[in-house]
N, C-alpha and C positions, 0 to 999 in steps of 0.2 A: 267248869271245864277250862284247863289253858287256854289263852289266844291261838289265834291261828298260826302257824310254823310253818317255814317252806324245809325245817330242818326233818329229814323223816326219822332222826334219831331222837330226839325229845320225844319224853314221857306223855301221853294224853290220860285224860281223867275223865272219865263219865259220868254223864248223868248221875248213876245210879252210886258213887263213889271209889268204883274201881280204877286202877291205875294201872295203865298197858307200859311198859318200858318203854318201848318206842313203836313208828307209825308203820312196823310189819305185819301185816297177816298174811296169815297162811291160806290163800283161797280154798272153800271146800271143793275138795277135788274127788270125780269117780276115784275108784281105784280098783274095785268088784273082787276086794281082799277078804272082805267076811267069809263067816262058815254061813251055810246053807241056811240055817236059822236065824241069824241075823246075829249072832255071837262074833265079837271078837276074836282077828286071829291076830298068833303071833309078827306075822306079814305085816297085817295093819299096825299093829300096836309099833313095831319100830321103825314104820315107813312114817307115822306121824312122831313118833316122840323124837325121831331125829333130826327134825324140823324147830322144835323146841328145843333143841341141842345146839340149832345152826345158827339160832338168834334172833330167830321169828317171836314179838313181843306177847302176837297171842297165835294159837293155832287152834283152826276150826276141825272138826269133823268133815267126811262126805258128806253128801245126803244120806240121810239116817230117818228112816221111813216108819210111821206114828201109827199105821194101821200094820196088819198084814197084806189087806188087798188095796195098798197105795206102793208095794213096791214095784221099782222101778226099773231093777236092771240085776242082775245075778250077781253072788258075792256085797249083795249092799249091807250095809249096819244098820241092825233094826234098834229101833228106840221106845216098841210098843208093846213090850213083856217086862216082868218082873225079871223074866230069866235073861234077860240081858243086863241090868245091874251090875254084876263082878266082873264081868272085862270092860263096862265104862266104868269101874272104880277104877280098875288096875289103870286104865288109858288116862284117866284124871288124873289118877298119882303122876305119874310118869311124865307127864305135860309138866306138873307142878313143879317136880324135881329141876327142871331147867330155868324157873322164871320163869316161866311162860304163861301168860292165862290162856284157859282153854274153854271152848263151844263146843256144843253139838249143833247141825245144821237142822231144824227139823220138816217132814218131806212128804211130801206123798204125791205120787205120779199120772193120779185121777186118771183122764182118758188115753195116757201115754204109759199105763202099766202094760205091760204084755202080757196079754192071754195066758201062754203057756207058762210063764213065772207064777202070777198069782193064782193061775186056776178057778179061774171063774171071769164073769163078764167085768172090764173094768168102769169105774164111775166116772161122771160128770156132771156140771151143774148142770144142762140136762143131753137130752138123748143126741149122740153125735154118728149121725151116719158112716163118715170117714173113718173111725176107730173102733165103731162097733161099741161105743160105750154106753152106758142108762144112764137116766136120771136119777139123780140120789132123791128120797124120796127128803121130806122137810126134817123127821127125826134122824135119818141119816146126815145132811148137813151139820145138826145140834150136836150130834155125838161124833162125827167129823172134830169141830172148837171144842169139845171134850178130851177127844186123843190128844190132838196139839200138845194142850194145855197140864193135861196128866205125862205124856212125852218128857213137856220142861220140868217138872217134877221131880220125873222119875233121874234126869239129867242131874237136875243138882241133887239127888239124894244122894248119888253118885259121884261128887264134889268137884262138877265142873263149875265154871264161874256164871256159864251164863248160856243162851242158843240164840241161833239165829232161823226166824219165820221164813220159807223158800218160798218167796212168792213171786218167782221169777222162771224164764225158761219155757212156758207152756205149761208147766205143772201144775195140779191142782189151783192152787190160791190163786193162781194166776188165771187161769181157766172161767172163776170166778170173778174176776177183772174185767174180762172180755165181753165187750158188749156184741159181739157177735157166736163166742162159742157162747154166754151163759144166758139163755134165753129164759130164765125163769119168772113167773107172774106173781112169785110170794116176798118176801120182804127180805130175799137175799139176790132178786134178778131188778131189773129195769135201771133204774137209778143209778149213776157211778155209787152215790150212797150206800144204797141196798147192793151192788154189786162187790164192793168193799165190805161187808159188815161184819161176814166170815172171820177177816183178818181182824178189824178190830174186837170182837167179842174175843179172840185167841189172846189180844196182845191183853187185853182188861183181866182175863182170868188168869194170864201168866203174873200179872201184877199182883193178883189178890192172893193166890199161891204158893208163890215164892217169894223169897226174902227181899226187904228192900232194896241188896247191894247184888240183887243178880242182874247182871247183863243179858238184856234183850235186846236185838235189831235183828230189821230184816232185809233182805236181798231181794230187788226190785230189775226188772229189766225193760227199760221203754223201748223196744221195739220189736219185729217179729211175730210169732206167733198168736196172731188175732190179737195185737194190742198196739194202743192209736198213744203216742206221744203226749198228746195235750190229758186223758186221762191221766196219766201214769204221772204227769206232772203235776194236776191238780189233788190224785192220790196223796202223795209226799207230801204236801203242804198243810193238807188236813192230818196228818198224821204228827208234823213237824209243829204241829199247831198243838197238837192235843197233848201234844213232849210227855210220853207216858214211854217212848223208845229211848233209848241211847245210841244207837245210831243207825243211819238207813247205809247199805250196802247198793251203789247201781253198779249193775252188771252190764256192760257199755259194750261188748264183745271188741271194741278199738276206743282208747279211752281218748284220742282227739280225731273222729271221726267226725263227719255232718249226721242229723238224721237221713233217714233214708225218704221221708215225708217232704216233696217238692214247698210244701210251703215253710218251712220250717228249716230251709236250708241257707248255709251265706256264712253260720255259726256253725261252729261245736255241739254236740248232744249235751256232750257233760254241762255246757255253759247253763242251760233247762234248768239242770238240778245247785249248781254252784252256787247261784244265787238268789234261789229259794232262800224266805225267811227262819232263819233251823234254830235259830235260838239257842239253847243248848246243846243243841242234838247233832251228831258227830256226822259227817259223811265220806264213806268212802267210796274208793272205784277200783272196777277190775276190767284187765280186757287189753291185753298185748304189752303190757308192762315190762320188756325184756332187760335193758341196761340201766344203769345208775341216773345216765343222762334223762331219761324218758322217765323214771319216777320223781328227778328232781324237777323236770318240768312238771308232771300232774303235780306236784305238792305247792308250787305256785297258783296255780288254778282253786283255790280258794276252797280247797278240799282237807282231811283230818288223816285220812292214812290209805295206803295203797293195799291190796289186796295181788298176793301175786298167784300165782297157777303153775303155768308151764315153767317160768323161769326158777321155783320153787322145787318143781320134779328133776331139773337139770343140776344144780344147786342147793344142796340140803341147809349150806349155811351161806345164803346168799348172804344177810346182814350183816354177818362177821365179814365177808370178801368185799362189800362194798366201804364197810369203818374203817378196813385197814386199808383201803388205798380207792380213794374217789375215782381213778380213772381207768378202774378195773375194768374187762371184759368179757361179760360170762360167753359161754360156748353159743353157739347156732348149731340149731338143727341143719343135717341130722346128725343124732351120737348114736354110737354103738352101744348094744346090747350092755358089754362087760362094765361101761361108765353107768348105765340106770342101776345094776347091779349094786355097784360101787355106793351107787345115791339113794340107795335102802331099800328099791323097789323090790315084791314079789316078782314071780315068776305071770301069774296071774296080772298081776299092773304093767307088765312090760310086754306080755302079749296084747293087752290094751291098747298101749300104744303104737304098737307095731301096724294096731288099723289105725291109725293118724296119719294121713300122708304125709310125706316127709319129716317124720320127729325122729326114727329112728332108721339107721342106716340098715341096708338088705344085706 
């Protein structure tokens, strides 16, 4: 892997031997553009290829959901049918045509699937009163690291370069994280260990799998939803230990905030993860990233590439705006309807936004 850069336009090189042009991603972003089935629409397909158009080095997928009853939210990309293959070919191609490398996210929304989307009671690692979710039963869990793992598969058959594990958010992986939502007594509850194991049996069989030079990382978030800082830290470094990822994604919701944990406070969150032992292993961050100024700082911060979002939905070729002139400045919210237009969005992604408070003008 390159040294570390504060430039975010140098090349990074992966574990796995992949080589991103430079330190842009394209954060997986809802966008609730899919058909009903989890099929690719034409909406999606040029809301992200023109992301790869704009100079973004790799671009990810949404979350793209590995079960049927792990989805998440209406319009999502499914990743757990054969019959989704031909519009992740086509979306692969289409990434590729730009220089871009490209991910699928892969997803499942355990006790935060809704009822009425998936049509049946949703899962957890076990029973949660608040969401009305079960317990997965132990061969439920196994065949849970089976979808994963068949998902990443079925992704690069599909000839993306690589996925990223969602284990962030509240979502499933996450859910199993939590020493408070996953209350289980078999050999995936108690122990950060066992609490973890989920993820690593996913990441071992994505490795066995798929090809040596596909790209695996995953997206981690230390705080909120039933998860304690000091875990999520001690996670990463066992994982960063085990250098079987190429890179871990923190999802920092403000990438130089404090934690929200009194004891833990004085520092930056990110600082937690900066200087963790990573070895090889790439890190990145996401989480208010809006100007040139603000990602050249995080790329001082002892981090591999910035992960952008909102400023990405505003900006299809934020990278090309910021190479040609350092002291560029992209827009603030709110923008009008006719500019998300303009920046590739569906009709469906921009009524999205429209519940964002203040992203998009009334």
């Amino acid at each position: 892997m390159t040294h570390l850069t504060t430039d975010p336009f140098q090349p990074l090189t992966f574990n796995c031997g992949k080589t991103v042009k430079n330190r842009f991603v394209l954060a997986p972003l809802t966008n609730l553009q899919s058909h009903l089935d989890g099929t690719l629409s034409d909406d999606e397909y040029h809301w992200l290829t023109l992301r790869a158009e704009g100079g973004f080095g790799l671009t990810m997928t949404c979350a793209a959901h590995v079960q049927a009853a792990g989805q998440g939210f209406p319009g999502q990309l499914g990743v757990f049918s054969d019959d989704h293959i031909p519009g992740l070919t086509r979306l692969a191609d289409g990434i590729r045509q730009h220089d871009s490398l490209s991910m699928v996210q892969l997803h499942h929304a355990g006790m935060r699937s809704p009822t009425e989307v998936i049509g049946q009671t949703p899962l957890c690692p076990s029973d949660n009163e608040e969401t009305g979710a079960r317990a997965m039963t132990l061969s439920e869990v196994e065949q849970l690291s089976e979808d994963f793992i068949a998902a990443a598969v079925r992704a690069e058959k599909a000839g993306f370069d690589g996925v990223e594990l969602h284990g962030a958010h509240g979502y499933l992986l996450a859910q199993f994280l939590s020493a408070s939502i996953n209350q289980r007594e078999d050999r995936y509850g108690g122990s950060l260990e066992n609490r973890g194991r989920v993820i690593r049996d996913i990441i071992d069989g994505v490795r066995a799998r798929c090809s040596s030079n596909f790209i695996l990382g995953i997206r981690l978030s230390p705080e909120r939803f039933d998860l304690q800082l000091a875990d999520i830290v001690e996670f990463s470094q066992t994982l960063l230990n085990d250098g079987k990822l190429d890179f871990i994604d923190m999802s920092l919701w403000d990438v130089f905030k404090e934690p929200q944990e009194e004891q833990y406070q004085g520092r930056t969150l990110l600082s937690y993860f900066s200087e963790l032992d990573r070895g090889n292993t790439a890190l990145g961050v996401a989480g208010k990233l809006r100007t040139p100024e603000e990602i050249r700082r995080a790329m001082a911060e002892n981090i591999d590439f910035v992960m952008l979002g909102r400023a990405a939905i505003l900006h299809h070729n934020y990278p090309q705006l910021m190479h040609a002139d350092n002291d560029w400045q992209p827009l603030s919210n709110p923008v009008s309807v006719e500019h998300l237009r303009s920046e590739g969005l569906g009709e469906k992604f921009i009524q999205y936004m429209q519940s964002w408070k203040g992203f998009v003008a009334e």
